[in-house]
Backbone as numpy.savetxt, mean C-alpha at the origin, in Angstrom:
# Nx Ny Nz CAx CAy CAz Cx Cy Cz
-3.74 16.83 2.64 -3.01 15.60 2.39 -1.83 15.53 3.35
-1.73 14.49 3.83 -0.44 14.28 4.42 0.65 14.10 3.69
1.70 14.87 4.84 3.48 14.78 4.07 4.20 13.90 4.11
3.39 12.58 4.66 3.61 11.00 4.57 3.68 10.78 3.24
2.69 11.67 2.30 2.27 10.89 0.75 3.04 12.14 -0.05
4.06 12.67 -0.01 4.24 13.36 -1.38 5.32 12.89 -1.69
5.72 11.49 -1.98 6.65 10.86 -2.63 6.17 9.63 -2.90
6.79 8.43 -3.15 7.09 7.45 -3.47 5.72 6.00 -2.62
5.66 6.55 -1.35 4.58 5.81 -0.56 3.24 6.14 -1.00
2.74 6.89 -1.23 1.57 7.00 -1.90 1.79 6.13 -3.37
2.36 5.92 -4.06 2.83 4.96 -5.41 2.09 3.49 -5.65
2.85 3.23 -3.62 2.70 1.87 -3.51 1.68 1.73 -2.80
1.28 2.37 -1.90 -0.32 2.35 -1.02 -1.23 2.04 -2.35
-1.17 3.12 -3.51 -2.32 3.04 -4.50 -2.30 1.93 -5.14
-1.27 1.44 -5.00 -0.80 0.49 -6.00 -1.47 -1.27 -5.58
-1.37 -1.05 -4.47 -1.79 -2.15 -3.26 -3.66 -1.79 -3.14
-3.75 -0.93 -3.21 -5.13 -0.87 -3.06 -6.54 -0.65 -3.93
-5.67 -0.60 -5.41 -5.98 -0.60 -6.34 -6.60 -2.54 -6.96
-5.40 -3.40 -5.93 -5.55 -4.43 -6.35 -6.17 -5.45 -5.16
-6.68 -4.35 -4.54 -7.18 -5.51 -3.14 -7.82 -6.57 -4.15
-8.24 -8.03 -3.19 -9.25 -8.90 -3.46 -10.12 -9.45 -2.64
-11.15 -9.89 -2.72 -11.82 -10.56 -1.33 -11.63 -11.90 -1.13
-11.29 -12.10 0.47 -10.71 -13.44 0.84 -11.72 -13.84 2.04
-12.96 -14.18 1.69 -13.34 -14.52 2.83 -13.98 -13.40 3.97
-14.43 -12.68 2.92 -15.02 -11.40 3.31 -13.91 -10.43 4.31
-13.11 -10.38 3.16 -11.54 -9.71 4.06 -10.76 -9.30 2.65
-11.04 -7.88 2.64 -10.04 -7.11 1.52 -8.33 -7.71 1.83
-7.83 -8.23 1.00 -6.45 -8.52 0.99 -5.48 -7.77 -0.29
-4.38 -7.51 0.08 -3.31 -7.84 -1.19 -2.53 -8.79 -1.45
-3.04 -9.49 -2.48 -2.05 -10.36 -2.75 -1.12 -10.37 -2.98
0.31 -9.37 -3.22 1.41 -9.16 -4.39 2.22 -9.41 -3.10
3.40 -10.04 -4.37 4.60 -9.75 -3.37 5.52 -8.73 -3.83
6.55 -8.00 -2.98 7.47 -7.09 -2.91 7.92 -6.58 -4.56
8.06 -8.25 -5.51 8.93 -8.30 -6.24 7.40 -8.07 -7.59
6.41 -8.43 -7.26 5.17 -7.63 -7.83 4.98 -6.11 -7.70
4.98 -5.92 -6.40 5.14 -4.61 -6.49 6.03 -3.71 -7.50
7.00 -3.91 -6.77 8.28 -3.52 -7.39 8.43 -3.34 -8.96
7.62 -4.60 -9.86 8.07 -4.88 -10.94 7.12 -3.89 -11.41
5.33 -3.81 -11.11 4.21 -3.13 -11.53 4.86 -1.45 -11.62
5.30 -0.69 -10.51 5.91 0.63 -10.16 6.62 0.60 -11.33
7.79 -0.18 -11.28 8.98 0.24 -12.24 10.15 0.48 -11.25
10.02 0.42 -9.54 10.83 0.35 -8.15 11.74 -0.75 -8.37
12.95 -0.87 -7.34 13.62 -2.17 -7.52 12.67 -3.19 -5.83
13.06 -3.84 -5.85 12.57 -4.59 -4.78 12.83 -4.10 -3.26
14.36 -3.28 -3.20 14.81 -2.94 -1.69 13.82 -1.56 -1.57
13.62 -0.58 -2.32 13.05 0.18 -2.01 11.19 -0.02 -2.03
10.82 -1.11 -2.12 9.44 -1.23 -1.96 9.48 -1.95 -1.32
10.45 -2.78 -0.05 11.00 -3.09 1.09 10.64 -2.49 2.08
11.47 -1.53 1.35 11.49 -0.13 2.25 10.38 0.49 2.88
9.85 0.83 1.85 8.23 1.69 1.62 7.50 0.83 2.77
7.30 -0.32 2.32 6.63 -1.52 2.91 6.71 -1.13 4.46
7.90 -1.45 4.96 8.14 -0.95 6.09 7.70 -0.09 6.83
7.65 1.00 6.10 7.35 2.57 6.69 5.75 2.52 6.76
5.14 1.54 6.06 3.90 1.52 5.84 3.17 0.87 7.09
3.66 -0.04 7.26 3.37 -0.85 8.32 4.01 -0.08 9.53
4.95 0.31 10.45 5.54 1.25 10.96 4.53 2.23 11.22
3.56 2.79 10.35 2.82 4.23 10.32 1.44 3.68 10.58
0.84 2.16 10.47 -0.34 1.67 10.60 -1.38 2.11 9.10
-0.71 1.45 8.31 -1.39 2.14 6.92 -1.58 1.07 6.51
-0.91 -0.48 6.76 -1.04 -1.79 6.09 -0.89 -3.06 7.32
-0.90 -3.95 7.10 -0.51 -4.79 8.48 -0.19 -5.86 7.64
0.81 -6.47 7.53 1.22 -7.92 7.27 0.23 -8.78 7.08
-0.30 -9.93 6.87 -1.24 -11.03 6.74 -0.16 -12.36 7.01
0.85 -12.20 5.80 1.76 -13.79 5.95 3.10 -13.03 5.93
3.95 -14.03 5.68 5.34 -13.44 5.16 5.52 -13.44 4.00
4.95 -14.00 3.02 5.05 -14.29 1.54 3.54 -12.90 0.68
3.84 -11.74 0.56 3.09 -11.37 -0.17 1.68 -11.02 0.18
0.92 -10.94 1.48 -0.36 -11.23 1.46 -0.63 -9.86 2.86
-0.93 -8.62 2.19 -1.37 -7.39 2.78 -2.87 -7.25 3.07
-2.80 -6.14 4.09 -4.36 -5.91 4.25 -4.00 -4.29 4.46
-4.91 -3.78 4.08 -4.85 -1.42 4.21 -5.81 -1.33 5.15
-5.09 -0.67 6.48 -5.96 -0.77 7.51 -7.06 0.83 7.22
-7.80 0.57 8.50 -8.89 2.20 7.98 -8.25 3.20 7.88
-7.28 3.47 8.30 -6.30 4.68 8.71 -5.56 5.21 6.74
-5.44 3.56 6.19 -4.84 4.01 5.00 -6.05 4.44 4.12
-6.87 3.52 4.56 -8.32 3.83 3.34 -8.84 5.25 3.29
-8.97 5.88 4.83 -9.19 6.82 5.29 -8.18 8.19 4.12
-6.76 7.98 4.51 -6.19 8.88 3.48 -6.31 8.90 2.20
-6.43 7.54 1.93 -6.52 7.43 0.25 -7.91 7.94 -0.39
-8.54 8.33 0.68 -10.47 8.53 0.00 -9.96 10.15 0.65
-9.52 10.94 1.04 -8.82 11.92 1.55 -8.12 12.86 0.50
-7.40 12.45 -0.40 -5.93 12.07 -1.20 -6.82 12.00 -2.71
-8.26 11.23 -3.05 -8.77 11.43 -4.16 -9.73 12.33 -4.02
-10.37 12.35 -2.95 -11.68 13.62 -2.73 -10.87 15.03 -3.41
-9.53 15.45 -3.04 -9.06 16.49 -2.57 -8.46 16.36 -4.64
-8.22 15.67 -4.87 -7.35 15.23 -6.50 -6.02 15.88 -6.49
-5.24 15.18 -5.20 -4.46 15.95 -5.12 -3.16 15.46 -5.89
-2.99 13.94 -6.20 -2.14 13.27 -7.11 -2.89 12.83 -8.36
């Protein structure tokens, strides 16, 4: 497992990818920050935050500005990585 995921970013990766949907034959997330945030139990700046680092590391990529994610292979890749292994 990577030492990217033994905190708080793995939370929200799962959290986001738990809720993809299909848009047109295109896994999306719909939530915004303040979804996030509220689902975790996080305040909004720190799943800001996360957000950031996520995108930054190539684990998610923006879609709009309002709420609308996509988990690139790189994140899917860890997260099927991350449950094979049962490491959270």
């Amino acid at each position: 497992m990577s030492d990217f995921f033994v905190n708080d970013r793995y939370r929200v990766l799962r959290c986001m990818a738990e809720r993809q949907i299909s848009v047109n034959n295109k896994m999306i997330v719909k939530l915004s920050q303040q979804e996030i945030a509220d689902i975790l139990g996080f305040n909004k700046a720190k799943v800001n935050s996360i957000i950031g680092e996520l995108k930054d590391n190539n684990y998610i990529t923006q879609l709009s500005a309002r709420g609308k994610y996509a988990l690139t292979e790189k994140a899917q890749s860890e997260l099927a990585t991350i449950n094979r292994k049962g490491a959270l």
